[in-house]
C-alpha positions as a Markdown table, in Angstrom:
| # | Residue | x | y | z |
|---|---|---|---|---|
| 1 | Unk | -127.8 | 87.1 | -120.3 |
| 2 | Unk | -129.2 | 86.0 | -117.3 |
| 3 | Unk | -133.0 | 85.5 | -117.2 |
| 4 | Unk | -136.0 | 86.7 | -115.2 |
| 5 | Unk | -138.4 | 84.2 | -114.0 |
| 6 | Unk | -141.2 | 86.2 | -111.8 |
| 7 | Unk | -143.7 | 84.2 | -109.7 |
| 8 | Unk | -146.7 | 85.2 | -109.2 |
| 9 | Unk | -148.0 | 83.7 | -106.7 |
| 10 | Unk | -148.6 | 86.8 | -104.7 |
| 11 | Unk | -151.4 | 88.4 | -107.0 |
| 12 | Unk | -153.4 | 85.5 | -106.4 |
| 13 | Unk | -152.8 | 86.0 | -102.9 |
| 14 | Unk | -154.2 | 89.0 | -102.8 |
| 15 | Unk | -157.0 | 88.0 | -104.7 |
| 16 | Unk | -158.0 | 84.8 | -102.6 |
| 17 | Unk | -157.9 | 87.5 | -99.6 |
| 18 | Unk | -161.4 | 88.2 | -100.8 |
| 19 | Unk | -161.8 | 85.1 | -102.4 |
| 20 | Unk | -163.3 | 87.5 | -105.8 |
| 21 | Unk | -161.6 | 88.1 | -109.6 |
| 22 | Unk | -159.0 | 90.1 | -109.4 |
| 23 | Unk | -156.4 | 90.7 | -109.5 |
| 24 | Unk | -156.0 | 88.0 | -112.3 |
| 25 | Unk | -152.9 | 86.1 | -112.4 |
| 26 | Unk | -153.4 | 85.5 | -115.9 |
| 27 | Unk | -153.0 | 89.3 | -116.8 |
| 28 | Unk | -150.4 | 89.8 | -114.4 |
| 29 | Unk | -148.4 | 87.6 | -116.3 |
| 30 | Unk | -149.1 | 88.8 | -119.6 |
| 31 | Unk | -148.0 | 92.1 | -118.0 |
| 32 | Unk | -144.6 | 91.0 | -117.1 |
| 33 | Unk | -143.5 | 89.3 | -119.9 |
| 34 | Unk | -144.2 | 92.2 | -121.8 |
| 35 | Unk | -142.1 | 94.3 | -119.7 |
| 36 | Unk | -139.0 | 91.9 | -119.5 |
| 37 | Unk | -139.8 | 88.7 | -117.4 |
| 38 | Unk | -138.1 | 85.4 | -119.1 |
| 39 | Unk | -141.0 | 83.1 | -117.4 |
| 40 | Unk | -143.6 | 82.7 | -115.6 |
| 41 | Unk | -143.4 | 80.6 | -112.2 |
| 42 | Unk | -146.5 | 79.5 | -109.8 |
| 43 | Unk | -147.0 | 77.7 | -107.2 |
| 44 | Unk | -150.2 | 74.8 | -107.2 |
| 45 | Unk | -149.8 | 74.3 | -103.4 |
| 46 | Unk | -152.5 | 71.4 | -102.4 |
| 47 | Unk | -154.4 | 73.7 | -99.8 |
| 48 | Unk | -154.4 | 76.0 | -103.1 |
| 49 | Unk | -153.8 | 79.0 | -100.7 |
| 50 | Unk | -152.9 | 81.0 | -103.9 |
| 51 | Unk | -152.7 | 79.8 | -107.0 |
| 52 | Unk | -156.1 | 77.9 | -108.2 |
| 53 | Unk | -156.2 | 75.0 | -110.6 |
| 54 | Unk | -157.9 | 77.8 | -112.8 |
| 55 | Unk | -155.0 | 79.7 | -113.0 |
| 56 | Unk | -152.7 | 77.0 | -114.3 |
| 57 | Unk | -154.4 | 75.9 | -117.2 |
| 58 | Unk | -155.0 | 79.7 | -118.5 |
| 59 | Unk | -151.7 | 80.2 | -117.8 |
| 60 | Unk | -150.7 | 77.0 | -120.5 |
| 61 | Unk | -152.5 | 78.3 | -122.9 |
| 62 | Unk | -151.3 | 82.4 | -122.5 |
| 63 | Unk | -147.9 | 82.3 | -121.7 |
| 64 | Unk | -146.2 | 83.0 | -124.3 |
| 65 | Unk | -142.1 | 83.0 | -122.6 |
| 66 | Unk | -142.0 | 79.6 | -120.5 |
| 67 | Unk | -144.4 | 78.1 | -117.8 |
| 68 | Unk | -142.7 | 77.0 | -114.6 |
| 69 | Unk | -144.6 | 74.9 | -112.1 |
| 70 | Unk | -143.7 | 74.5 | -108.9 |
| 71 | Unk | -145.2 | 71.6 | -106.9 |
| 72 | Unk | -144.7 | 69.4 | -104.4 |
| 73 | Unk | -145.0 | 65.8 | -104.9 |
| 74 | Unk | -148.4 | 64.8 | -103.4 |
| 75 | Unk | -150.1 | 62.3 | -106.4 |
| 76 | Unk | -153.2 | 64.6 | -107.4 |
| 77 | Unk | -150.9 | 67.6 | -108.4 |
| 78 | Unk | -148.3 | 65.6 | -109.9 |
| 79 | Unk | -151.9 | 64.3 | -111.9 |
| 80 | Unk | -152.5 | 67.8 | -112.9 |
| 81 | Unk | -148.7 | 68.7 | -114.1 |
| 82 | Unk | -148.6 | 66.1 | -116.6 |
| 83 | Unk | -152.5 | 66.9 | -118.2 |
| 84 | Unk | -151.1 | 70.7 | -118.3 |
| 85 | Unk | -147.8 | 70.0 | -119.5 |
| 86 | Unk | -145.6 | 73.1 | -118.6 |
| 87 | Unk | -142.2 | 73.2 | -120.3 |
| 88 | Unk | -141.2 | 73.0 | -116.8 |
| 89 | Unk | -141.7 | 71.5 | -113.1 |
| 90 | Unk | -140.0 | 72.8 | -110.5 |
| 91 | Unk | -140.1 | 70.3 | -107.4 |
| 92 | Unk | -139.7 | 72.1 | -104.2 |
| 93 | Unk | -140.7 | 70.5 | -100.4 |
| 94 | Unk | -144.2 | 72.0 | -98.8 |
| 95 | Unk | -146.1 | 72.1 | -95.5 |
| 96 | Unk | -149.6 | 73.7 | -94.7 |
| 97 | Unk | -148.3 | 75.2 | -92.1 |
| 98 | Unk | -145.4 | 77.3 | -93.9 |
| 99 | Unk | -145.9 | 80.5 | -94.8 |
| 100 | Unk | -143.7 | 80.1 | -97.8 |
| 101 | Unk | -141.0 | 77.2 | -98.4 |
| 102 | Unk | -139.0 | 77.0 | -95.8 |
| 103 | Unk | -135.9 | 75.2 | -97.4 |
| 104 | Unk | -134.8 | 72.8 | -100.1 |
| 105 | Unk | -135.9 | 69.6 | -100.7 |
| 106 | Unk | -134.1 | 66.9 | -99.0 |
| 107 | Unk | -133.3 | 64.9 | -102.3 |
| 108 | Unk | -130.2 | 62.8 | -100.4 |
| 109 | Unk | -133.0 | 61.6 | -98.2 |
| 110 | Unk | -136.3 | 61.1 | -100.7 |
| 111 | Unk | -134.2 | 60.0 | -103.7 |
| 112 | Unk | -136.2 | 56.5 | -104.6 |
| 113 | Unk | -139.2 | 58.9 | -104.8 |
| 114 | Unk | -137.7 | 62.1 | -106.3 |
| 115 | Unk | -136.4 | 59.6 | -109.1 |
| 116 | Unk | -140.0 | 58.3 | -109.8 |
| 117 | Unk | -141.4 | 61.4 | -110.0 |
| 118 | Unk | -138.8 | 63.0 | -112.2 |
| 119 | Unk | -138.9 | 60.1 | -114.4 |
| 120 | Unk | -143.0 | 60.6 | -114.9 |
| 121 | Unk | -142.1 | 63.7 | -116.4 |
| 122 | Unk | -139.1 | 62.6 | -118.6 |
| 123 | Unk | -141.7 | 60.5 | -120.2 |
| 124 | Unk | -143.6 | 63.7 | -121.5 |
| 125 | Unk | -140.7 | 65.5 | -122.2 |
| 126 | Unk | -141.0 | 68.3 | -118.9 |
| 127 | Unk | -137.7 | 69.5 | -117.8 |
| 128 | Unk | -137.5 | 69.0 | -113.9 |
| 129 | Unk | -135.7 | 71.3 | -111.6 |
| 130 | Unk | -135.4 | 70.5 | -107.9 |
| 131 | Unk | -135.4 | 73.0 | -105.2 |
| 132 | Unk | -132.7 | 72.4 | -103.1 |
| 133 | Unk | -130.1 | 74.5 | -100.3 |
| 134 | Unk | -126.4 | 74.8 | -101.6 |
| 135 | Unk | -125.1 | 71.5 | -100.0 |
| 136 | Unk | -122.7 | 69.1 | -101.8 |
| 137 | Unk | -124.8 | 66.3 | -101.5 |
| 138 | Unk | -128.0 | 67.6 | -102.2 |
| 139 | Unk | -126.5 | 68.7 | -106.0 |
| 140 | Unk | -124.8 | 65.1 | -106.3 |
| 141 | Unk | -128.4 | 63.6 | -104.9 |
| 142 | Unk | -130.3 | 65.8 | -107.9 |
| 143 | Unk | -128.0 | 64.8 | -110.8 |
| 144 | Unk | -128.4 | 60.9 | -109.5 |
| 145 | Unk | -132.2 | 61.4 | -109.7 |
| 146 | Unk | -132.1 | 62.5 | -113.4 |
| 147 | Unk | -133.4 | 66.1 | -112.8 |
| 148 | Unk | -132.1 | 68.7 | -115.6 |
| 149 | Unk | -131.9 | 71.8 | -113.4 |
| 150 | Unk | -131.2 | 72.9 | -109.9 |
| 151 | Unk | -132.6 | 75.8 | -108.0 |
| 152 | Unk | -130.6 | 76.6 | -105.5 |
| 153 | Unk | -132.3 | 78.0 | -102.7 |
| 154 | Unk | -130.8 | 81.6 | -101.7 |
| 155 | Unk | -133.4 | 82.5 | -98.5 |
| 156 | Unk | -130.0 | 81.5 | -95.7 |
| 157 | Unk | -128.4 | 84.2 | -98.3 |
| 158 | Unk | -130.9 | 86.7 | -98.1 |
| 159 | Unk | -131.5 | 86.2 | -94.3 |
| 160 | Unk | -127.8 | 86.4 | -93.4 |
| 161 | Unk | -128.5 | 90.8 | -94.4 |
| 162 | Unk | -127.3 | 93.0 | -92.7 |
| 163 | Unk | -123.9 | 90.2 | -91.7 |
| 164 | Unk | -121.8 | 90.9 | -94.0 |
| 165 | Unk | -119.5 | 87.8 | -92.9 |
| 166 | Unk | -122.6 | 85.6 | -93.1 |
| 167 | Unk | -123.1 | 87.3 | -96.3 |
| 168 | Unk | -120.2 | 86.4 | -97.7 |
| 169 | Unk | -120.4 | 82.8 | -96.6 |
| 170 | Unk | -123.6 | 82.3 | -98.0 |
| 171 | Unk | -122.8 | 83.6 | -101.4 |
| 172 | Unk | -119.7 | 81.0 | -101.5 |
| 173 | Unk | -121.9 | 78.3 | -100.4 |
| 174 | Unk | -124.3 | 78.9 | -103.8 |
| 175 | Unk | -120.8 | 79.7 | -105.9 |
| 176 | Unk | -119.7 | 76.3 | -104.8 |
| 177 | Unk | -122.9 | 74.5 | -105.3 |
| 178 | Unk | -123.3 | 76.1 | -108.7 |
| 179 | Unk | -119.8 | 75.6 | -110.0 |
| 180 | Unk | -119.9 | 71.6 | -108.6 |
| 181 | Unk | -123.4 | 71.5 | -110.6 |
| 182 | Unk | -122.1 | 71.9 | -113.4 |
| 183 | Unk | -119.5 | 69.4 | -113.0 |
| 184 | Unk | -122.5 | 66.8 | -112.7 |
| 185 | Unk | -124.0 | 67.7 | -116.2 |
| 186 | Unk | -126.7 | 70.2 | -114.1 |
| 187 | Unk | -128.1 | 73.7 | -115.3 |
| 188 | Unk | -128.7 | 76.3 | -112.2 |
| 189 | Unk | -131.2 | 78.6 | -111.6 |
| 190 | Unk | -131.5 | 80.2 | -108.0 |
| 191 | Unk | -134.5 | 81.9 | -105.8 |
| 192 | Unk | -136.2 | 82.4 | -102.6 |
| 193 | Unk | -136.1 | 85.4 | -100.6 |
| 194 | Unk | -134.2 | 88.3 | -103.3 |
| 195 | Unk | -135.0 | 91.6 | -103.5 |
| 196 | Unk | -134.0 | 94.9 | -105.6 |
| 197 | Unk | -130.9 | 95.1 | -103.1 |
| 198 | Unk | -129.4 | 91.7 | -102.5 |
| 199 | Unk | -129.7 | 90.4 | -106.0 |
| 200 | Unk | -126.4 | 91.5 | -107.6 |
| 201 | Unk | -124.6 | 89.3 | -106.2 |
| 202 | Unk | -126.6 | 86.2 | -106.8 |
| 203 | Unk | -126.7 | 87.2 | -110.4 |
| 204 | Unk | -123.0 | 87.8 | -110.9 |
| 205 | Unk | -122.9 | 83.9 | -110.4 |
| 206 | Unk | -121.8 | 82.9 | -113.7 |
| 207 | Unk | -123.5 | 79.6 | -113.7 |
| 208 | Unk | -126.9 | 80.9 | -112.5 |
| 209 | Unk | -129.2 | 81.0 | -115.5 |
| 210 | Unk | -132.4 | 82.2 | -114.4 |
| 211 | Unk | -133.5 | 83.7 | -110.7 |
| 212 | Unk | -137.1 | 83.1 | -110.1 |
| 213 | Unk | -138.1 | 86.4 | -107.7 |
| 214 | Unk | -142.0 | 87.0 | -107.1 |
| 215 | Unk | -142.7 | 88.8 | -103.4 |
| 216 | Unk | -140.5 | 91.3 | -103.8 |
| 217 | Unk | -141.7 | 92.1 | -107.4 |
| 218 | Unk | -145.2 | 92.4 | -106.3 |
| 219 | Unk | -144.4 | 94.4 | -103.4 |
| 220 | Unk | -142.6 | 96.8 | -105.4 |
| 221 | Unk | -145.3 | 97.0 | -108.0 |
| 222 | Unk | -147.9 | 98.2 | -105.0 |
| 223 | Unk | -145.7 | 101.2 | -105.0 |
| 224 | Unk | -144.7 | 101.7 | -108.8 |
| 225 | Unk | -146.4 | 99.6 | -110.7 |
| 226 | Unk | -146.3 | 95.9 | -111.9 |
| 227 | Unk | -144.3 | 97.1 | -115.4 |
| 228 | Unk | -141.9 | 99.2 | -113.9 |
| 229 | Unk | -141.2 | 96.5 | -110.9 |
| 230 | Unk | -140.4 | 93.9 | -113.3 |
| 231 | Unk | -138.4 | 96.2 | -115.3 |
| 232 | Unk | -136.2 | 97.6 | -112.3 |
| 233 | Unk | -135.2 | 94.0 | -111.2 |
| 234 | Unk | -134.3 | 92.4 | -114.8 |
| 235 | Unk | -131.7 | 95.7 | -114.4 |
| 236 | Unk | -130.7 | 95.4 | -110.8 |
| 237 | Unk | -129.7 | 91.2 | -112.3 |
| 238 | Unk | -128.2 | 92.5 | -115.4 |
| 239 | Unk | -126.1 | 95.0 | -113.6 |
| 240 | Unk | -125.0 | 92.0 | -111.3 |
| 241 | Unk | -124.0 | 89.9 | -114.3 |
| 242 | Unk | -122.8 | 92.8 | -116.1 |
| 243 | Unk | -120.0 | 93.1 | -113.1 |
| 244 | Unk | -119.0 | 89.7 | -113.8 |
| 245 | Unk | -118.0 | 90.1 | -117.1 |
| 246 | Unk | -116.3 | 93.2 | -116.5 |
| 247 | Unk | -114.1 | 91.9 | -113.9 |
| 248 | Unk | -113.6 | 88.9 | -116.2 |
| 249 | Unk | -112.4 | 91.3 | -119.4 |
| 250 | Unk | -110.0 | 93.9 | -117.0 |
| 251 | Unk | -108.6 | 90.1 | -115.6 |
| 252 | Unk | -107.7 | 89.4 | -118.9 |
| 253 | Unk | -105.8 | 92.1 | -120.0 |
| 254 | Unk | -104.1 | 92.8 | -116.6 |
């Protein structure tokens, strides 16, 4: 079954808007992996514009499904990753200026230094996933720096809505990327940018094993609730996946 990873993130944002307590990360994601969410992924960014150094560490020590930290690869939070030891690191590119990642990490061109990095945390034993946009090289770059996962970055998927040509295109782009990960030895999870209506398809990708999804999620839960958010888009993936295998069985006995 394909798996649920939920960032975050945005609770704390709405927190540091008043720069006060609440609401807590740390209960937010006790909260969703009670109501079906595989992981837990946040975001250390160094201008820690959401998530605090705080929230990490409680996070170690109360999730309970799988910690997934996302990071750039700046020295003092690549410091903190390995004292907190998440079961996994997920390396993606940042800027201050961004409002959110922008696109995948140019592994072709930073491989000496993604390679370093990954190896740090091959030493503890961290599973490393890079961030990266569907592109030939970029998976052949990943599986030549020793990373165990990719994430392929689905925002030029979600953006192309409502062309369904562009569509279309986009989702063969991450079918491709995903099927020629494989090929290289890599495991694929996908993210950026999916919501309650665009994430069948990305789900019906057999390879994908886990989409991380966090804005949508929260914005949902303004208007629901964080349980039943969580809830309605671990259905709206397994319906996607669910297709898949469907189409796969009627194939069969055609």
């Amino acid at each position: 079954m394909i798996k649920l990873g939920v960032n975050i993130d945005h609770v704390a944002t709405i927190r540091q808007a008043r720069k006060t307590y609440e609401p807590d990360p740390v209960e937010a994601a006790y909260i969703c992996e009670k109501n079906g969410g595989d992981g837990i992924t946040v975001h250390l960014r160094e201008d820690r514009r959401h998530i605090q150094d705080r929230d990490v560490r409680m996070l170690r020590e109360t999730v309970t499904t799988r910690l997934n930290l996302e990071m750039g690869m700046a020295p003092e939070i690549i410091k903190i990753a390995l004292e907190i030891k998440p079961e996994q690191v997920t390396l993606v590119p940042e800027k201050r200026e961004e409002v959110t990642t922008e696109g995948g990490l140019d592994v072709v061109g930073s491989l000496e230094r993604v390679q370093e990095v990954v190896a740090l945390f091959n030493q503890k034993k961290i599973r490393v996933s890079l961030f990266i946009d569907p592109e030939a090289e970029q998976v052949k770059a990943s599986a030549e720096a020793g990373a165990d996962f990719i994430e392929l970055h689905t925002g030029t998927y979600a953006n192309a809505w409502p062309d369904e040509d562009k569509l279309e295109e986009e989702l063969a782009a991450l079918q491709k990327a995903s099927t020629l990960a494989r090929e290289f030895g890599l495991r694929v999870n996908g993210g950026h940018g999916l919501n309650y209506h665009n994430v069948a398809p990305v789900a019906a990708i057999a390879e994908m094993e886990e989409l991380n999804i966090g804005h949508s999620i929260i914005s949902r839960a303004v208007m629901v609730g964080l349980p039943a958010a969580v809830r309605e888009m671990k259905e709206a993936m397994i319906v996607g996946r669910r297709t898949v295998v469907t189409d796969k069985i009627l194939r069969a006995h055609s």
